[in-house]
C-alpha positions in Angstrom: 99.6 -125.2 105.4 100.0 -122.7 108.7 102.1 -119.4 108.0 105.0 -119.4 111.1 106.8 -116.4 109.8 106.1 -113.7 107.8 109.0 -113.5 105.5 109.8 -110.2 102.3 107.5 -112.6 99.9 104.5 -111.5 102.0 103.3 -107.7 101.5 100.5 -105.6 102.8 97.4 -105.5 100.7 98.2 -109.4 99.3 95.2 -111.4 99.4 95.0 -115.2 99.5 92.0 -117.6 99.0 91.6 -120.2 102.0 89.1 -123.0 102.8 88.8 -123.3 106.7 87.7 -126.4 107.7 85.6 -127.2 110.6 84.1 -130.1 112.4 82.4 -132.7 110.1 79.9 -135.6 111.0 78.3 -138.3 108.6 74.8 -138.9 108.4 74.3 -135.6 110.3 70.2 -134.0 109.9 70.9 -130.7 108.7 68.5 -128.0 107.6 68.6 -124.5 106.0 69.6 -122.4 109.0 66.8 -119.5 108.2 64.4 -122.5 109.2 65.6 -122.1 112.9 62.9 -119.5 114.8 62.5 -118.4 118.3 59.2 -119.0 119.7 58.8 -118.1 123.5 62.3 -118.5 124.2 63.0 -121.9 122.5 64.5 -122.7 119.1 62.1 -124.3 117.3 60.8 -125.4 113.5 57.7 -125.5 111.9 57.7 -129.1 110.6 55.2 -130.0 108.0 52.5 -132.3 109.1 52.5 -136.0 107.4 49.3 -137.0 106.2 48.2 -134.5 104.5 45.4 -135.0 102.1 45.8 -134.4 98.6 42.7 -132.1 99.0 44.6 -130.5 101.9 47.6 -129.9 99.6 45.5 -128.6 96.8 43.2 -125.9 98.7 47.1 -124.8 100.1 48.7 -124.3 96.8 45.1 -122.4 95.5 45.4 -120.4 98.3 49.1 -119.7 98.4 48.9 -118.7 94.9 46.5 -115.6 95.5 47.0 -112.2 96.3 46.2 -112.5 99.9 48.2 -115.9 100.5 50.7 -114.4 103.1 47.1 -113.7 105.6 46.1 -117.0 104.2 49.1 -118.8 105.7 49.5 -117.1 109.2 45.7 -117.9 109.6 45.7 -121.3 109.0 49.5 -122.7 109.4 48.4 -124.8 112.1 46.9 -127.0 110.2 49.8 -127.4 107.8 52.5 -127.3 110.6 53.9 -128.2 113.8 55.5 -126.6 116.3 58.5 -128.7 116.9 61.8 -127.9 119.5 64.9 -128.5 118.2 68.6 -128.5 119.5 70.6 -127.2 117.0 74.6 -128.4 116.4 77.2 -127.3 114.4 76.4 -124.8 111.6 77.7 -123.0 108.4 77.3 -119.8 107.0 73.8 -122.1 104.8 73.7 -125.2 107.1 72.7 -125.8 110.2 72.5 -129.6 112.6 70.0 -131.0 114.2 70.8 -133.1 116.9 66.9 -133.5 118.3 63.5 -132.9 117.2 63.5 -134.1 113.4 63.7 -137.2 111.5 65.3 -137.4 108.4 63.2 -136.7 105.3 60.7 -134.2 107.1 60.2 -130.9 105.4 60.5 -127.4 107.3 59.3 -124.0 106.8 62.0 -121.7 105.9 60.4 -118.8 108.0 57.7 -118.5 110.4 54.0 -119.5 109.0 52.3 -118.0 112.1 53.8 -113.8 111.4 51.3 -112.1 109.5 53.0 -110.4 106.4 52.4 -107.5 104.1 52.2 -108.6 100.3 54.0 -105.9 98.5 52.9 -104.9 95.0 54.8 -106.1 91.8 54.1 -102.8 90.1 57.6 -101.3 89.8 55.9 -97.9 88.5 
């Protein structure tokens, strides 16, 4: 529908849901777009490596699971993650295309591993 003319039926303060529709492609790779980081002046992802161990994947969740896991990650995300460049399509407000640098099925951080972080308390006293 496109509004031509504004005739008495519309008034100021109506309101009106609409759906805008933008470009669409099939079989597009798309990620969360909080995945998407800058990293000395490129967009990049931190992919997670294949191959991991199961003992790798175990001492992670162990450590992840503690008090101190956000120092635990930004020391050792290297050897859970990969730096990878990406060129990035079109996006969403959630969504965003990738149209180089990952495969389908590979997992992605959804922030940067390598910034340490301060673990605030759960006490709400």
């Amino acid at each position: 529908m496109t509004l031509d003319a504004l005739t008495d039926s519309f008034r100021t303060g109506m309101s009106a849901n609409v759906e805008i529709l933008g470009d669409r492609r099939d079989k597009a790779i798309s990620i969360p777009l909080e995945a998407l980081q800058k990293r000395e002046g490129k967009t990049v992802v931190y992919r997670l490596k294949s191959g991991l161990t199961p003992k790798q994947v175990e001492k992670a969740k162990d450590a992840l699971s503690g008090r101190n896991k956000f120092t635990w990650l930004s020391d050792h995300w290297t050897e859970y993650f990969d730096v990878v460049p990406v060129s990035a399509g079109i996006a969403t407000i959630e969504r965003v295309e990738i149209l180089s640098g990952l495969k389908p099925g590979q997992q992605v951080s959804l922030e940067d591993p390598s910034r340490k972080k301060v673990e605030k308390d759960d006490d709400t006293d």
